[in-house]
C-alpha positions in Angstrom: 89.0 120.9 91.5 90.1 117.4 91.6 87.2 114.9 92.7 89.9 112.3 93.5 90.3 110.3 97.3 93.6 109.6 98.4 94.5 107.9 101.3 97.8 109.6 102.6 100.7 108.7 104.7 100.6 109.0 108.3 102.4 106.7 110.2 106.0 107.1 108.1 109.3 107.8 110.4 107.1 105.9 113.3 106.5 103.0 111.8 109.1 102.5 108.9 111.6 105.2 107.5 109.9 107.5 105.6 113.1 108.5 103.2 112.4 106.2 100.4 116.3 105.5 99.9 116.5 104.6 103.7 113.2 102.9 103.6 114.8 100.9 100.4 117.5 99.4 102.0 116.1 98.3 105.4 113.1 96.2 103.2 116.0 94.9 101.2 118.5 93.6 104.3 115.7 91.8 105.6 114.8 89.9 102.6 118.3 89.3 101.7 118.4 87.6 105.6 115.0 86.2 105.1 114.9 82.0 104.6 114.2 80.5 101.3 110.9 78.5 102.0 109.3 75.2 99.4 105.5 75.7 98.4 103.8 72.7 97.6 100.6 75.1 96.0 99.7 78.3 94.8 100.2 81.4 97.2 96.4 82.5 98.5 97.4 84.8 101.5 99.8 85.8 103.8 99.1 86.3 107.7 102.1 89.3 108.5 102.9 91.8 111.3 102.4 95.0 111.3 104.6 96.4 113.8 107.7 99.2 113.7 109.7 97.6 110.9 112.9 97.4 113.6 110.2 94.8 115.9 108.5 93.2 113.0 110.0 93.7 109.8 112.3 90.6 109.9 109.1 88.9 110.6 107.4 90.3 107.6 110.3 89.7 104.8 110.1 85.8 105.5 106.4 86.3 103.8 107.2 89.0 101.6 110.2 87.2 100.0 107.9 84.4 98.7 106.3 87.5 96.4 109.4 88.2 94.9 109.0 89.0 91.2 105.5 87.4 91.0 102.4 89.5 89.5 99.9 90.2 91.3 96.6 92.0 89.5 94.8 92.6 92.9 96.2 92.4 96.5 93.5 93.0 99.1 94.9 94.1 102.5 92.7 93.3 105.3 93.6 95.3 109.1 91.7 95.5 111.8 90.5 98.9 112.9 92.4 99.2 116.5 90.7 103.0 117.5 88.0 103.7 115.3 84.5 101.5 115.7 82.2 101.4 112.9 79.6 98.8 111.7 80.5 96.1 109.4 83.7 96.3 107.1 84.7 99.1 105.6 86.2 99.0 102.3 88.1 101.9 100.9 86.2 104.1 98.6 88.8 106.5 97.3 90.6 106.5 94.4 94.7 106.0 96.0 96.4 104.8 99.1 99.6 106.7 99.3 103.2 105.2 100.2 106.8 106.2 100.5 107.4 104.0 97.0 104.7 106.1 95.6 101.2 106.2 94.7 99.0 102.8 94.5 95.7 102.9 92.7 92.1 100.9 93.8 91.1 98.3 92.1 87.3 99.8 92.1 85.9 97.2 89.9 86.6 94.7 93.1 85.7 97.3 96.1 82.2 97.5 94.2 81.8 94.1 93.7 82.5 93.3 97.7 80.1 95.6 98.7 77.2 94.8 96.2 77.4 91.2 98.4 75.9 91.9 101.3 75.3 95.2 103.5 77.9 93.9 105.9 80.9 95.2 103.7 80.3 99.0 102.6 82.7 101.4 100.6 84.2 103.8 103.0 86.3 106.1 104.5 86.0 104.9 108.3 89.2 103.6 109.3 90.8 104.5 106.1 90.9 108.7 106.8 91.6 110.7 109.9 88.3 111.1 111.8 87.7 113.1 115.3 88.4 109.7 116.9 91.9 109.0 115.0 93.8 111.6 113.5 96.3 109.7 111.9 94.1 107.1 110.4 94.7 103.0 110.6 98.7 102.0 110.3 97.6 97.9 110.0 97.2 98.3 106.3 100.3 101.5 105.5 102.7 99.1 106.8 102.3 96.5 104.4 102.3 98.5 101.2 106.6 99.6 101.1 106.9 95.4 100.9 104.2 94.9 98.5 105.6 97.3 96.2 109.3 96.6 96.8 108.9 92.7 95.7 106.3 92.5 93.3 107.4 93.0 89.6 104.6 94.8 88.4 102.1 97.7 89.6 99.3 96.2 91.0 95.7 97.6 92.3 94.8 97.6 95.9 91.6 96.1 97.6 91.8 97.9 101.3 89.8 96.6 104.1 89.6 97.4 107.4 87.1 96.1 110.3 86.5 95.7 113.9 83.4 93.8 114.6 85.0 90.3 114.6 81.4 88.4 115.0 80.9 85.1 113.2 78.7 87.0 110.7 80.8 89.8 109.9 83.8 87.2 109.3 82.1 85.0 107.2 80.5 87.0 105.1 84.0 89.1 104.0 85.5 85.2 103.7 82.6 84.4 100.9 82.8 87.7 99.4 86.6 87.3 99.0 85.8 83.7 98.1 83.6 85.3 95.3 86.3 87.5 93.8 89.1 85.4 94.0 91.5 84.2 91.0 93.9 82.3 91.8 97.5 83.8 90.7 95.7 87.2 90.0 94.6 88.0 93.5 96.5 88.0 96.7 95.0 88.2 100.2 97.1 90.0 103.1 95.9 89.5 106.8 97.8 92.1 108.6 97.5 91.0 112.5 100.4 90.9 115.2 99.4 88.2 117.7 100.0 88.3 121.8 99.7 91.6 123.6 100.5 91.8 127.2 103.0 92.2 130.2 103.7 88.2 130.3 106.3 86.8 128.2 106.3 83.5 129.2 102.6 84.1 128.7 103.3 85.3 125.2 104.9 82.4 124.2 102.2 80.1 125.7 99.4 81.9 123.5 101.4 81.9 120.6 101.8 78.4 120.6 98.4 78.0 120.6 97.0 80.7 118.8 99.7 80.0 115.4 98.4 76.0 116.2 94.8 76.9 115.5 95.7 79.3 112.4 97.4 76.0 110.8 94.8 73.7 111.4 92.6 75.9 108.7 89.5 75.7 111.2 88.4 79.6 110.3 85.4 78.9 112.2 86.9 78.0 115.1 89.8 79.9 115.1 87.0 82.5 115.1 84.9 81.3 118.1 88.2 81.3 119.7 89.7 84.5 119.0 85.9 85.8 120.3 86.0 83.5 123.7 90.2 85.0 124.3 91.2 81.1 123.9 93.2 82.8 120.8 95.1 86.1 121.0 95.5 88.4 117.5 94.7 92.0 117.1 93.6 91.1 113.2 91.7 87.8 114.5 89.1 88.8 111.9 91.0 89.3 108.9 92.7 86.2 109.7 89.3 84.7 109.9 87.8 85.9 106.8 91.6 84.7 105.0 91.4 81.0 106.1 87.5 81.0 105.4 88.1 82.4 102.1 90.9 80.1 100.9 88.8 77.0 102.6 86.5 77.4 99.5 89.6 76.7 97.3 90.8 72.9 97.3 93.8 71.7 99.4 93.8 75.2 101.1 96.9 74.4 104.2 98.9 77.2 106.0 102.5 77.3 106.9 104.5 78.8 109.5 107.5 81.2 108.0 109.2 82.7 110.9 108.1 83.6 114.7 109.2 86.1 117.2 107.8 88.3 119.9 109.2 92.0 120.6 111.0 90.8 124.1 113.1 88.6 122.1 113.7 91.0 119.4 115.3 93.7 122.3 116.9 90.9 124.1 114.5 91.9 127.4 112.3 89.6 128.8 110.1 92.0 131.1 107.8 94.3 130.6 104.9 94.8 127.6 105.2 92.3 125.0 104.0 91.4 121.6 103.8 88.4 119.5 104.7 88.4 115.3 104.5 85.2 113.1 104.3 85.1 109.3 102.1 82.5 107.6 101.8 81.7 104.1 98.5 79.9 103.6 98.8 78.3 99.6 96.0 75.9 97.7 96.0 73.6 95.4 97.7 75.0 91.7 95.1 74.5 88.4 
């Protein structure tokens, strides 16, 4: 009997279409509508939605499109864990993290490495697998794979992270960790985090505004004090956190604003419960 962990699809036909033909050709119209954006560095991370692909995905494809046909060795995909509370940060400890495009394998020399930092980050399955307190497992991190797979040219490993406990501590010790095991060109960090949620869209905008403001200024410290005090709104605050913290260590880390939406806009009705999306590309400097 096979020893191997495989994290499996759950959130497919929800989320995103779960026919990989279907799922093909949604992915592809939005990067074919997505802008063509300059870089003045080298791609470090990408701050992207994770919403139903017909809310977020347009969202998502202004990011993803700067991907297209680059290698990637590594991409580690951090989430937050929105229904299942654990200690610390959980990194994956299984073997695969299924998708619609297929299979993708761990990149086990780098989940070992995090967690021999500090006790903070431990290999895991909470947040990854069903549990008794989430059947169908996290969706933050499935949503982001059909895009990583669909514009990258080669078959890369997978670093997944998941964590709730957004506390200066727990932040900054995933942003040195990543800091740690970071090569620039070889490794790619994804922050999977929609922004505003609530019944207020002028509200919405508002936060966004100031929440997308702080993400840019690269202040990972106090974008996190923020996020803690509700100055800042974002469901992945954390992993946004540990990105800009991490790519601070790297010289002339900046971030960039892609596109911007909320989900009132995106159904043309300005009433009721609404989210924000943005896409940020944070780069630093090449060499």
């Amino acid at each position: 009997m096979s020893d191997t962990i495989t994290r499996h699809i759950y959130w497919a036909d929800q989320f995103y279409p779960e026919d990989p033909e279907k799922l093909n050709s949604m992915i592809k119209s939005f990067l074919d509508a997505a802008p063509e954006t300059d870089l003045f560095g080298e791609i470090f991370g990408l701050v992207v939605p994770h919403a139903g692909y017909v809310y977020s995905g347009k969202t998502a494809a202004a990011a993803y499109k700067l991907l297209c046909e680059k290698n990637y060795q590594t991409v580690v995909v951090i989430g937050p864990s929105h229904a299942t509370s654990f200690p610390g940060v959980s990194v994956f400890n299984g073997d695969y993290y299924d998708s619609a495009f297929g299979p993708i394998s761990i990149d086990k020399n780098m989940t070992r490495a995090l967690a021999e930092i500090d006790p903070v980050i431990r290999l895991s399955e909470d947040g990854h697998l069903p549990s008794a307190y989430h059947e169908r497992a996290e969706h933050s991190l499935e949503v982001q794979l059909p895009f990583l797979q669909k514009v990258l040219k080669n078959e890369f490993q997978l670093v997944p992270v998941v964590f709730h406990d957004y506390s200066l501590n727990v932040c900054e010790t995933l942003a040195r960790a990543l800091a740690a095991q970071f090569r620039v060109g070889e490794t790619l960090i994804v922050a999977s985090s929609d922004l505003y949620h609530g019944q207020n869209y002028d509200e919405c905008i508002r936060m966004d505004d100031v929440t997308v403001d702080k993400i840019c200024s690269m202040d990972s410290r106090g974008f996190n004090e923020g996020i803690l005090k509700g100055r800042y709104q974002a469901c992945g605050g954390g992993p946004i956190a540990a990105l800009l913290g991490a790519a601070s260590a790297f010289s002339g880390a900046r971030a960039q604003v892609l596109s911007r939406i909320n989900s009132a806009d995106v159904v043309g009705v300005r009433r009721g419960y609404v989210v924000g999306y943005a896409s940020i590309v944070v780069t630093v400097d090449r060499g």
